[in-house]
DONU-248931 format. One line per 10 residues: their letters; for each residue y, x, z of N, C-alpha, C, CB. Coordinates in Angstrom, 1 decimal, padded with zeros to 4 digits, m for minus. Glycine has a CB too. Layout:
BEGIN
A> Y,X,Z,Y,X,Z,Y,X,Z,Y,X,Z  ...
This chain:
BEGIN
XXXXXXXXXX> m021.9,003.4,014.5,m022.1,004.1,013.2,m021.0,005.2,013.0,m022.0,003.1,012.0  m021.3,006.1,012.3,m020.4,007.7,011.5,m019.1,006.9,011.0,m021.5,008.6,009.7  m018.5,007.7,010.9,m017.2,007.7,009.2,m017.9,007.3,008.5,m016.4,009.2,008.4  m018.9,008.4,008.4,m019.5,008.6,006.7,m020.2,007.2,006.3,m020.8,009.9,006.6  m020.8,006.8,007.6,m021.8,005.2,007.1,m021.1,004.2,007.4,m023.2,004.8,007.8  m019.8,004.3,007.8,m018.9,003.1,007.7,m018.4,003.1,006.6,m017.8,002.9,008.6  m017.6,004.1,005.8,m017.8,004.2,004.6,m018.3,003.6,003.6,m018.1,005.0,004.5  m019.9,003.9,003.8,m020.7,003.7,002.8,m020.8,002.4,002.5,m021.8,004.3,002.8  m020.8,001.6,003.8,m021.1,000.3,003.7,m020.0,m000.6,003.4,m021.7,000.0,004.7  m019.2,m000.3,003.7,m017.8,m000.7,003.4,m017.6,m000.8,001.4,m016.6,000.7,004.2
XXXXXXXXXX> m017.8,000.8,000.8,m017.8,000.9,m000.6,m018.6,000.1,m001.8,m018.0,002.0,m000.8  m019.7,000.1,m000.7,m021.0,m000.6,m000.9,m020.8,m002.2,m001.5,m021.9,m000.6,000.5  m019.5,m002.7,m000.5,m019.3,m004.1,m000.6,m018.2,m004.2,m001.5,m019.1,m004.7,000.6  m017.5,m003.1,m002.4,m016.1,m003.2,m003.1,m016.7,m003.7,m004.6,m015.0,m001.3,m003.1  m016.6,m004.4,m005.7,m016.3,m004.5,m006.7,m015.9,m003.6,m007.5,m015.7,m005.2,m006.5  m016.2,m002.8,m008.7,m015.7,m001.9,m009.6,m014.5,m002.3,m009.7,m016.4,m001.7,m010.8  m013.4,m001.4,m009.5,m011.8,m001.4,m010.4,m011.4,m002.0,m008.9,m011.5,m002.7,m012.2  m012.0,m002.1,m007.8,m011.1,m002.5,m006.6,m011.1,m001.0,m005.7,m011.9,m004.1,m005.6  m009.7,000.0,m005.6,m009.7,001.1,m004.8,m009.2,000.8,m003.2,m008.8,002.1,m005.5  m010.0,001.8,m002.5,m010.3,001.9,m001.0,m009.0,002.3,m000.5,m011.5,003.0,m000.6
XXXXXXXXXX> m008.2,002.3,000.3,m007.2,003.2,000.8,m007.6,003.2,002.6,m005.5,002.7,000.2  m007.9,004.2,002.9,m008.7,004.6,004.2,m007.6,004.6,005.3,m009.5,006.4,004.0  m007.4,003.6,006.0,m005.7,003.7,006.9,m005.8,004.7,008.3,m005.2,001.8,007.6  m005.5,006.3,008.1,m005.4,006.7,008.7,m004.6,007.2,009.8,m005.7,007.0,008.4  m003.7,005.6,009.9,m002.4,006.5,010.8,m002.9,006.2,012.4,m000.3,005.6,010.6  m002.6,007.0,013.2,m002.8,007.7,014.3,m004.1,008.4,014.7,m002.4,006.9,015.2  m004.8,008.8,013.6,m005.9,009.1,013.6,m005.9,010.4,013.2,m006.8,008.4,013.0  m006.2,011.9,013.9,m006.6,013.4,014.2,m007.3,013.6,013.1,m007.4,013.8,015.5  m006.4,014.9,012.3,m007.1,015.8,011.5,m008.4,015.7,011.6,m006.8,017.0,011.7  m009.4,015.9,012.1,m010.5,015.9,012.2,m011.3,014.8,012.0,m010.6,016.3,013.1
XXXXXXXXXX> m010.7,013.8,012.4,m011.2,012.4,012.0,m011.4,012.0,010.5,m010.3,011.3,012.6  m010.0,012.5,010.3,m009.6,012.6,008.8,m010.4,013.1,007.7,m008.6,013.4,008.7  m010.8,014.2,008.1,m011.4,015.6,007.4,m013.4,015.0,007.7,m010.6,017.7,008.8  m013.5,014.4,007.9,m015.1,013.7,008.0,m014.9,012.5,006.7,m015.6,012.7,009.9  m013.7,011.4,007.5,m013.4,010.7,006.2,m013.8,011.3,004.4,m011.8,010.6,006.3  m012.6,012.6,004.8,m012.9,013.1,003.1,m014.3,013.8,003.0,m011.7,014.2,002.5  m014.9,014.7,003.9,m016.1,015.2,003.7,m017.4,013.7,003.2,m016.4,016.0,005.2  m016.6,012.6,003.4,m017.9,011.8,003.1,m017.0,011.4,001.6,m018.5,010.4,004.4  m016.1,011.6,000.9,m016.2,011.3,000.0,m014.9,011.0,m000.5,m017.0,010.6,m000.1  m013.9,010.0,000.5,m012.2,009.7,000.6,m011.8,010.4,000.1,m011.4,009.5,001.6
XXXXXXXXXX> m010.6,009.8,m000.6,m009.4,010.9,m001.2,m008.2,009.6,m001.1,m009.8,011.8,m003.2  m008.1,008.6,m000.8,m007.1,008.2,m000.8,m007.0,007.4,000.5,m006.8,007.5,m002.1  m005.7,007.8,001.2,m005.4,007.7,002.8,m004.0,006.9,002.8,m005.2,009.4,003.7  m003.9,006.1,003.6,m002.6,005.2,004.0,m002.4,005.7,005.6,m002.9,003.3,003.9  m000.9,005.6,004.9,m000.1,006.2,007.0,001.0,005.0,007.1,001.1,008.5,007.1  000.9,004.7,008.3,002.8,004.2,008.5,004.2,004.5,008.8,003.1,003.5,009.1  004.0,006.0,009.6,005.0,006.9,009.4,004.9,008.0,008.8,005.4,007.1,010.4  006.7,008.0,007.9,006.6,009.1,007.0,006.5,010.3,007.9,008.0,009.2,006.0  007.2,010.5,008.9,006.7,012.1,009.5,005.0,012.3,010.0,007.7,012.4,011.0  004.2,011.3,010.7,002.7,011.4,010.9,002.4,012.1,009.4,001.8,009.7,011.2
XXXXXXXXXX> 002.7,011.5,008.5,002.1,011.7,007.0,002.3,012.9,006.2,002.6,010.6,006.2  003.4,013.3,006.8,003.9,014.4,006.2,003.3,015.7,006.9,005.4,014.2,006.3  002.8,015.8,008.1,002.3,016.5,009.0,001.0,016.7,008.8,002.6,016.0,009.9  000.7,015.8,008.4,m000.8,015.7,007.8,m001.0,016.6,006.3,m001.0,013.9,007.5  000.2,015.6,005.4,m000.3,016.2,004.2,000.0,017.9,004.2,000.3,015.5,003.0  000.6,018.7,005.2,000.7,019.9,005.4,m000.5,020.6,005.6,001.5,020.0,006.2  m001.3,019.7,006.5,m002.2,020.3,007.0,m003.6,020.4,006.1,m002.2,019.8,008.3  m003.3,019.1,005.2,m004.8,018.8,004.9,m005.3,019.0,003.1,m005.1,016.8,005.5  m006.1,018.7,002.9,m006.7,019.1,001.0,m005.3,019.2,000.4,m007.8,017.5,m000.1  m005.4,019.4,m001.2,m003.7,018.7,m001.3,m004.5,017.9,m002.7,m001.8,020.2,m001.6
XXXXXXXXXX> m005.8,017.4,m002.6,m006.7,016.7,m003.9,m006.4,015.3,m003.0,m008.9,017.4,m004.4  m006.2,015.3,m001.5,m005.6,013.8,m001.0,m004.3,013.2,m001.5,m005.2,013.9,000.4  m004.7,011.6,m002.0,m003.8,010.5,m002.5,m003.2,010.2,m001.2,m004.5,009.2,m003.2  m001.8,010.8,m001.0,m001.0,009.5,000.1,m000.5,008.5,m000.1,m000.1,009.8,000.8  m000.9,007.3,001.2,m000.1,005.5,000.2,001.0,005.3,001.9,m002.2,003.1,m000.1  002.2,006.1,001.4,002.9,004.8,002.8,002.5,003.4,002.3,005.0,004.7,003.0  002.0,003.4,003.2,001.5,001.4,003.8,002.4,000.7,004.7,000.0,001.2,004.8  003.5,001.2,005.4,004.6,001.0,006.8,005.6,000.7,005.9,005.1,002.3,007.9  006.4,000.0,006.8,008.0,m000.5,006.3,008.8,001.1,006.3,008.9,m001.9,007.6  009.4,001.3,005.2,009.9,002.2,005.0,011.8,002.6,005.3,009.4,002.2,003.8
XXXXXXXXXX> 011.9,003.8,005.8,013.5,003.4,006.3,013.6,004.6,005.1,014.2,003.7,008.4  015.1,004.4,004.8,015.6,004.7,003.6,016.1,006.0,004.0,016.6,003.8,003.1  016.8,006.5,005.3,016.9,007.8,005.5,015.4,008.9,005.6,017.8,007.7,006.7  014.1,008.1,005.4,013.4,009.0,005.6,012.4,009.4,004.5,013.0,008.8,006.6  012.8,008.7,003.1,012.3,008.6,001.7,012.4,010.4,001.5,013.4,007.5,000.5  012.8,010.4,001.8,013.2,012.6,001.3,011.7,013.6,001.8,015.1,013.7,002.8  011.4,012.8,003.1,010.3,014.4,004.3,009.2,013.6,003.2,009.9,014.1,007.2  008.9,012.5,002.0,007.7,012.0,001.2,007.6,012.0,000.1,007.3,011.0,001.4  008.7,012.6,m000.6,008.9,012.5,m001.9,008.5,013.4,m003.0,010.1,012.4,m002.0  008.3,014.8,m002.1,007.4,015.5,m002.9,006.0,015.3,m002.9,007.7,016.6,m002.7
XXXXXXXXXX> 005.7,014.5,m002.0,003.8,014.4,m002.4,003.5,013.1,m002.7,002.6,014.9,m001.1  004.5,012.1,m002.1,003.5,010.8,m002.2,003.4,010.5,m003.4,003.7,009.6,m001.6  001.8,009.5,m003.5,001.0,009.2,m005.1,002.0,007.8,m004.9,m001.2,009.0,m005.3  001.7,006.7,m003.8,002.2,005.3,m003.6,002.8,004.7,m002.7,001.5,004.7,m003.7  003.8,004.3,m002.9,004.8,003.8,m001.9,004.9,002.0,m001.9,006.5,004.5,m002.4  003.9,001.6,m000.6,003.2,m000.1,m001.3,004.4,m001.1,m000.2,000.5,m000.6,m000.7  005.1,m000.6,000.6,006.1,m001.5,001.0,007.1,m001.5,000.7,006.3,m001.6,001.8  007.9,m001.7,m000.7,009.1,m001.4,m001.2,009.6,m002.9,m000.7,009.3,m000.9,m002.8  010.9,m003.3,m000.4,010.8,m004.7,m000.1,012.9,m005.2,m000.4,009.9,m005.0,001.9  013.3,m004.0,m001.0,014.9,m004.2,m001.8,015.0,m003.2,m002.6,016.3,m004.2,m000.8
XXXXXXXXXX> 016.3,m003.9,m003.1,016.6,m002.0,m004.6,017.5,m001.6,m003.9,017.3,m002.0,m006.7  018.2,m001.2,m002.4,018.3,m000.5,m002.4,017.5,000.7,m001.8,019.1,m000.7,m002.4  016.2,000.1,m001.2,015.5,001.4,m001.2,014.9,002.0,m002.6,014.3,001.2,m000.3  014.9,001.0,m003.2,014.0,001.7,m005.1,014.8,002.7,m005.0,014.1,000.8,m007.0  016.6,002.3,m005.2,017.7,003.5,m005.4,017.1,004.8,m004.9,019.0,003.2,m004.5  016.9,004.8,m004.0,016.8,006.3,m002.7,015.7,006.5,m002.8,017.0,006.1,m001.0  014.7,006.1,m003.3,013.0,006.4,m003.9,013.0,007.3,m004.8,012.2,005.2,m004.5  014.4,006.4,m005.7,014.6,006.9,m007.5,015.2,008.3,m007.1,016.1,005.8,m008.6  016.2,008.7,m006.3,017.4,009.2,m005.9,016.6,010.3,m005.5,018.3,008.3,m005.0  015.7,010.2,m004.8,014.7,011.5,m004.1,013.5,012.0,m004.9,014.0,011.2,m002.7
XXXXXXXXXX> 013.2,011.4,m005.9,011.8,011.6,m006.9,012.5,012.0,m007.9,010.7,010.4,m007.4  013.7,012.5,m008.4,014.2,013.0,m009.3,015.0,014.3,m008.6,015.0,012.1,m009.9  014.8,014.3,m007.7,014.9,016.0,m006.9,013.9,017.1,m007.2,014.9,016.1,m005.2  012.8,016.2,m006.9,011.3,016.9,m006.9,010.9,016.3,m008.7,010.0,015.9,m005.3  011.8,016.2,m009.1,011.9,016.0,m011.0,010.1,015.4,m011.1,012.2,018.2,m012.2  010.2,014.2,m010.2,008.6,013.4,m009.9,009.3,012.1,m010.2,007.7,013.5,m008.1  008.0,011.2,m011.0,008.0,009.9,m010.8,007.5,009.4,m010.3,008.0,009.3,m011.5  008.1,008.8,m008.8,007.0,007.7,m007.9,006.5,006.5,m008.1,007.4,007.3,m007.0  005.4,006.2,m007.7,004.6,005.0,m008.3,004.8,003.6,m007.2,002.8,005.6,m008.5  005.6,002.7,m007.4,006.0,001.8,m006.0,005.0,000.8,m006.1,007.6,001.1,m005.9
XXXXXXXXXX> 004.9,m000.1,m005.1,004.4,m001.4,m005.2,005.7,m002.3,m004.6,003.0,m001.6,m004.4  006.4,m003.5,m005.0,007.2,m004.2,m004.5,005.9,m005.5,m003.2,008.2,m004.8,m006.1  006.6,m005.4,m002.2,006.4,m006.0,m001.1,007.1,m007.7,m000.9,007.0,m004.9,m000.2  005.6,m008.5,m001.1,006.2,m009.8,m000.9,006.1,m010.2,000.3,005.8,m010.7,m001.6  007.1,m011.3,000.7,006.6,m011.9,001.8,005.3,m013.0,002.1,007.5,m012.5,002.0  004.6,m013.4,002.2,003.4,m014.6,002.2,003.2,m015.3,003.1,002.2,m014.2,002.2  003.3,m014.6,004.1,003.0,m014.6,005.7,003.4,m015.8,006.1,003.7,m013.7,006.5  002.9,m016.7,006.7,004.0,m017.7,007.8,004.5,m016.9,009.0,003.1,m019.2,008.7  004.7,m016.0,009.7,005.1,m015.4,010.6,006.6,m014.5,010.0,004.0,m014.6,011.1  007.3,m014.8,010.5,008.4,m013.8,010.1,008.6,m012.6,010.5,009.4,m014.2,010.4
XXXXXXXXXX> 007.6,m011.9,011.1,008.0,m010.6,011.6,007.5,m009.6,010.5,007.3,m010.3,013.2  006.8,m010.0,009.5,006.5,m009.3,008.2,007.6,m009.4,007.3,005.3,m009.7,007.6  007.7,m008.1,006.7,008.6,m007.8,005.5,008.3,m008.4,004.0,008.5,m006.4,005.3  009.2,m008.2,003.7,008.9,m008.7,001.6,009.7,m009.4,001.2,007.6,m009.6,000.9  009.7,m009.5,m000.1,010.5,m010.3,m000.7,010.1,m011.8,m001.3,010.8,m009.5,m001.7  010.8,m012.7,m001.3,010.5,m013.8,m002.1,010.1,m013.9,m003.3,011.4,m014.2,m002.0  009.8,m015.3,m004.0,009.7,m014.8,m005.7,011.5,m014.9,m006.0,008.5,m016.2,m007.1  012.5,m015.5,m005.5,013.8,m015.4,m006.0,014.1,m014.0,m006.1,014.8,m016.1,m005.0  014.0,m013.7,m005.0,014.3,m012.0,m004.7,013.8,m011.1,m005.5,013.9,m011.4,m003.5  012.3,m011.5,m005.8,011.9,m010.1,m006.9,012.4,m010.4,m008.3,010.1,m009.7,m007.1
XXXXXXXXXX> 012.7,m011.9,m008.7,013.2,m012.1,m009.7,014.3,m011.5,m010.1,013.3,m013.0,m009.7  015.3,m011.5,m008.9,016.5,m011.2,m009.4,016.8,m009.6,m009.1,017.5,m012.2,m008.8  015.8,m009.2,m008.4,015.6,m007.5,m008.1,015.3,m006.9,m009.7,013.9,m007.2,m007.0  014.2,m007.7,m010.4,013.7,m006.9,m012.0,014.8,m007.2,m013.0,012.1,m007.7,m012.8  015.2,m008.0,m013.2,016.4,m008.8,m013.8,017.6,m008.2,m013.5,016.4,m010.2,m013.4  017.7,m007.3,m012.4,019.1,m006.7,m012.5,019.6,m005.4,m013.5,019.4,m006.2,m011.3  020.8,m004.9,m013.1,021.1,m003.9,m014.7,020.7,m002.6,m013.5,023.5,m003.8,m015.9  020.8,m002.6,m012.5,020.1,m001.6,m011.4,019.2,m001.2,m011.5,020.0,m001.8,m010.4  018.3,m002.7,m011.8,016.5,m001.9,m011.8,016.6,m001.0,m012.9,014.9,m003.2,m012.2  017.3,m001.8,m013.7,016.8,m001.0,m015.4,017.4,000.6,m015.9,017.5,m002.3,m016.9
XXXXXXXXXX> 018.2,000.6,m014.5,018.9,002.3,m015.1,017.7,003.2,m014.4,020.9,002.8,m014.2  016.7,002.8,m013.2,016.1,003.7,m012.3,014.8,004.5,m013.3,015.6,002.7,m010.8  014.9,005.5,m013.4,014.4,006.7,m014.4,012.4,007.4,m013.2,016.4,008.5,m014.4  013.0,007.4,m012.2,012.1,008.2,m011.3,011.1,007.1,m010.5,013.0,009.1,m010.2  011.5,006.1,m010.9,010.0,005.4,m010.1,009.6,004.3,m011.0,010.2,004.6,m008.3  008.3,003.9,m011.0,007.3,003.2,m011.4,006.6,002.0,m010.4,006.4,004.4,m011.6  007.4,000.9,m010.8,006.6,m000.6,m010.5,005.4,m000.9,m010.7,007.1,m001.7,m011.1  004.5,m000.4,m009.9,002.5,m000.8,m010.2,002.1,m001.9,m010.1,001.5,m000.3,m009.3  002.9,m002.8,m009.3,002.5,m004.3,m008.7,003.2,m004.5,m007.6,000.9,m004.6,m008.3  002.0,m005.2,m006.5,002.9,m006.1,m005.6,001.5,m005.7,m004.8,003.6,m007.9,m006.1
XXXXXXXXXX> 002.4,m006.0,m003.3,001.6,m005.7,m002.1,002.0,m006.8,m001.1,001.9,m004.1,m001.6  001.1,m007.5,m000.3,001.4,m008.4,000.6,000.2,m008.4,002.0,001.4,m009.7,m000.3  001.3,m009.5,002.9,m000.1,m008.9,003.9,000.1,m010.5,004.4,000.1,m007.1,005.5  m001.1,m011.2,004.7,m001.7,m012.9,004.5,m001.0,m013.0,006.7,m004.5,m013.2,004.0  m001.0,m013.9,006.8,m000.5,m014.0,008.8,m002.1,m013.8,009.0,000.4,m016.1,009.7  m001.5,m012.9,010.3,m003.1,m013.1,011.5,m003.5,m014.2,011.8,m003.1,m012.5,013.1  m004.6,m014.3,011.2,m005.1,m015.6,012.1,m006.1,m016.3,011.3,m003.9,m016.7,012.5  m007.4,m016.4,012.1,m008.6,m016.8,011.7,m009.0,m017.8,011.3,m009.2,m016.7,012.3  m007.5,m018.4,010.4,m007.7,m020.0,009.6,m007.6,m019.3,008.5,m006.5,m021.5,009.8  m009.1,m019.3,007.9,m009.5,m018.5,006.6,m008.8,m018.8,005.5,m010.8,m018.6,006.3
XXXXXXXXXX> m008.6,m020.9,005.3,m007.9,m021.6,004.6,m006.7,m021.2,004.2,m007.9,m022.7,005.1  m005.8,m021.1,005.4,m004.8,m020.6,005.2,m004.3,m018.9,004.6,m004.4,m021.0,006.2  m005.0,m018.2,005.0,m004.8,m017.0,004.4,m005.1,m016.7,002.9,m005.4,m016.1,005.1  m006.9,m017.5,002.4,m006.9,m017.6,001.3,m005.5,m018.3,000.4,m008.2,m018.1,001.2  m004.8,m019.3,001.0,m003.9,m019.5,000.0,m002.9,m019.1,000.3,m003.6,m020.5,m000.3  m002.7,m018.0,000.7,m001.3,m016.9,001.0,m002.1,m015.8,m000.4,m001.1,m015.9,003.5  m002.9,m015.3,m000.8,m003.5,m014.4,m001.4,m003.5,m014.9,m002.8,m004.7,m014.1,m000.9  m003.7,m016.4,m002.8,m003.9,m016.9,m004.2,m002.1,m017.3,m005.0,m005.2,m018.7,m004.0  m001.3,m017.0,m003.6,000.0,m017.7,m004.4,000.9,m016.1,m004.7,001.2,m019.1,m003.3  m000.4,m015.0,m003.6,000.7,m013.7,m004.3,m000.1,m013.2,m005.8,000.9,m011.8,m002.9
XXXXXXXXXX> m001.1,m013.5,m006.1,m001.6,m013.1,m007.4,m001.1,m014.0,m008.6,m003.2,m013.1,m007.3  m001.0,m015.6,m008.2,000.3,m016.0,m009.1,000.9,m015.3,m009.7,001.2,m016.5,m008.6  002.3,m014.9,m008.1,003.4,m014.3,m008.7,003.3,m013.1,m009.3,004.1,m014.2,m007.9  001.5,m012.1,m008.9,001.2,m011.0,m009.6,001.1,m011.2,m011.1,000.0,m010.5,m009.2  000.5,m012.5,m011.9,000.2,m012.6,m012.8,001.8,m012.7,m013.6,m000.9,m013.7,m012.7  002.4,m013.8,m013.0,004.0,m013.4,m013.6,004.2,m012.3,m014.2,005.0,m013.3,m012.6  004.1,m011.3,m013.1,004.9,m010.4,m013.1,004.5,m009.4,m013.8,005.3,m010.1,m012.0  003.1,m009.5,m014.5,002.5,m008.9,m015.4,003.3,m009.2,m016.6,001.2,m009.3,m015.5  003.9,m010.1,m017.1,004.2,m010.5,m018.5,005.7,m010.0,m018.3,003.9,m012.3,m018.9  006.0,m010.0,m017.7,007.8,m009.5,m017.6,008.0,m008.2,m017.9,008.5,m009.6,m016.1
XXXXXXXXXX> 006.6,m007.3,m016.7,006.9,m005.5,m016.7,005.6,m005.3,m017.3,007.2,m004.5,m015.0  005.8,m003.9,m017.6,004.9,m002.9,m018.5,004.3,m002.2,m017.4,005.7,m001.9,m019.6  002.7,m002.2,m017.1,002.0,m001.0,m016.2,002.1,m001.5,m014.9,002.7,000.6,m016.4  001.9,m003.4,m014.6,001.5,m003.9,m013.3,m000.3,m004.1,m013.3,002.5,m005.4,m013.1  m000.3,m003.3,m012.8,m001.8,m003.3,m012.6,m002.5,m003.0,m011.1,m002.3,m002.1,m013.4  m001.3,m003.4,m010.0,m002.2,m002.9,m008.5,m001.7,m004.2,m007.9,m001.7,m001.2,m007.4  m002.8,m005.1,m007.0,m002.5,m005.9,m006.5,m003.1,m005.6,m005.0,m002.8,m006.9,m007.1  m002.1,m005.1,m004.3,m003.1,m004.4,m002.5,m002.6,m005.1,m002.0,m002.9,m002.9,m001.5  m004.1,m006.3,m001.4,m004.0,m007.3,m000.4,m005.2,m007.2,000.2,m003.6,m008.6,m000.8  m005.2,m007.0,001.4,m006.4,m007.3,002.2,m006.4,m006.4,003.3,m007.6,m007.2,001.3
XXXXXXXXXX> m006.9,m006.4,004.4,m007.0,m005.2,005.5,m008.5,m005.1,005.8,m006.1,m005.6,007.0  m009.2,m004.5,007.6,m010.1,m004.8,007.7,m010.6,m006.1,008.3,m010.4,m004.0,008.2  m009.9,m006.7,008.5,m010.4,m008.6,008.8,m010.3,m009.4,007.5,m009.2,m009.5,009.9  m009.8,m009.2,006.8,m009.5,m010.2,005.8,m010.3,m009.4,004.1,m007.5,m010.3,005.9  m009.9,m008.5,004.3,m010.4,m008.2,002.6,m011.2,m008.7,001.5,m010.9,m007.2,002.6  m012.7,m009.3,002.7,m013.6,m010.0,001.5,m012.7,m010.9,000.7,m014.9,m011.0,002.1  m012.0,m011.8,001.8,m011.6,m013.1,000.9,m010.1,m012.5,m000.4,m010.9,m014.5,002.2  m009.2,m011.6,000.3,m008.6,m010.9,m000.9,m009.5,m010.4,m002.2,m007.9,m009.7,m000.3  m010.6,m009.6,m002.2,m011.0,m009.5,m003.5,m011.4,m010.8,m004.0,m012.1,m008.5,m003.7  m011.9,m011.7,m003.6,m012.4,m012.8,m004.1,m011.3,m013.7,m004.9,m013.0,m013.5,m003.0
XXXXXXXXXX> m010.2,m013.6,m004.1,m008.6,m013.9,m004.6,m008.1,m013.0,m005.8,m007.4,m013.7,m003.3  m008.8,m012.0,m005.9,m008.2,m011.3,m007.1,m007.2,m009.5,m006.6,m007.1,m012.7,m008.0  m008.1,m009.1,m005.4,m007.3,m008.1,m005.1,m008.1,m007.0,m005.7,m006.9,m008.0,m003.6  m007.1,m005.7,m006.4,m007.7,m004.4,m006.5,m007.6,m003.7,m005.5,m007.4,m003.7,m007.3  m007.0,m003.8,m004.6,m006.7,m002.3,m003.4,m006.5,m003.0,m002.1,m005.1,m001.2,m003.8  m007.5,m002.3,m001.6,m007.8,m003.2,m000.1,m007.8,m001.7,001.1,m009.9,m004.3,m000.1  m006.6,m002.3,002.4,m006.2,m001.2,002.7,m007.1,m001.6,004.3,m004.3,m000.8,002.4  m008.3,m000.5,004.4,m008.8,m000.1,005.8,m009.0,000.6,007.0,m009.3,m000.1,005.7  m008.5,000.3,008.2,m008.8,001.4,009.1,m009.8,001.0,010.1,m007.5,001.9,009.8  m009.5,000.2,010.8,m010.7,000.1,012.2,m011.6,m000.1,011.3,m010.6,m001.2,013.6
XXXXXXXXX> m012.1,m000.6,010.9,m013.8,m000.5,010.1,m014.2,000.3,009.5,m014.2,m001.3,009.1  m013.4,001.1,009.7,m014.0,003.1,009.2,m013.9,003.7,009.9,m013.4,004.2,008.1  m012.7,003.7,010.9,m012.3,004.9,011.9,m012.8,004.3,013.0,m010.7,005.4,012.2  m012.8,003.1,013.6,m012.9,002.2,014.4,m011.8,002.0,015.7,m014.2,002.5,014.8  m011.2,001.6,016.2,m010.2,000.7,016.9,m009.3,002.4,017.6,m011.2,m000.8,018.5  m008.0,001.8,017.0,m006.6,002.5,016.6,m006.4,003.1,018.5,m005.0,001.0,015.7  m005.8,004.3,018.7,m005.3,004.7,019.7,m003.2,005.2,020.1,m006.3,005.7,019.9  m003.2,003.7,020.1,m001.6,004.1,020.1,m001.4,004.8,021.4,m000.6,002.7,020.1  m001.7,005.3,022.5,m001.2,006.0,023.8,m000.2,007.0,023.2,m002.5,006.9,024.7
């Protein structure tokens, strides 16, 4: 099947108020540019330079979401365009988020990054950690960025059981974390293997690539 009819069938299966983010990293302008001709406007990358190269090149009506673990020297080559930054996972990258979106006199819109996973090779925070992340006098001085929610990613692995209850204990801590901050409203959990059961768990933003572009070429 097309972009365009992977797309469709993909959107076909989303829930109103749940947004698409189309995961285009290592995937050619051109690939890209069908994506949005069929309709996309909001794209996920994992490196800030791929992304930045891109957004040079491409609409500028495109939403960019870093979706990658983010290094703190490289918050600056993304600060003037990006819409969402969904792996924040300490303050002191918020700092250097804050620190560079007040150059470009912009307020960035973050998602804080939990951990869920049983695997440790994934990033995030604990609930201790984001507790004591919101709760500090640090969070509360930062002027240039914007806490939307929380972003998590469930372990690989085709014990459905178990991932549904990695999804149901980060919307918990989403629901928390509604009552504490003002303007949490994005919960991005889900990929292309997993997503049905994230919206069913209560996700709004479900981040896809091989089931649109179809299987990634790292060479």
């Amino acid at each position: 099947m097309s972009i365009k009819e992977n797309l469709k069938k993909i959107i076909a299966t989303l829930p109103e108020g749940v947004t698409l983010v189309a995961v285009s990293k290592t995937k050619p302008i051109e690939t890209i540019m069908e994506a949005y001709n069929a309709g996309q406007r909001v794209f996920g990358e994992n490196k800030i330079q791929e992304m930045t190269q891109k957004w040079e090149q491409l609409p500028k009506d495109i939403e960019w979401h870093m979706i990658g673990h983010v290094q703190r020297n490289k918050v600056k080559y993304m600060a003037q365009y990006v819409s969402l930054i969904h792996g924040v996972d300490s303050l002191k990258l918020l700092k250097e988020i804050d620190k560079q979106a007040q150059k470009h006199n912009r307020v960035i819109d973050c998602l804080l990054q939990m951990h869920i996973a049983k695997e440790e090779t994934k990033f995030g925070l604990n609930p201790k950690e984001l507790e004591e992340l919101i709760s500090s006098n640090e969070f509360r001085t930062l002027k240039n960025i914007k806490i939307k929610g929380l972003m998590g990613m469930a372990t690989f692995t085709e014990n459905t059981l178990l991932i549904k209850g990695e999804f149901q204990d980060l919307k918990t801590t989403f629901e928390k974390l509604r009552k504490k901050l003002d303007g949490i409203e994005i919960l991005s959990m889900g990929m292309s293997g997993d997503y049905s059961i994230a919206i069913a768990e209560g996700s709004t933003m479900v981040r896809i690539g091989s089931s649109i572009f179809g299987e990634r070429n790292y060479s």
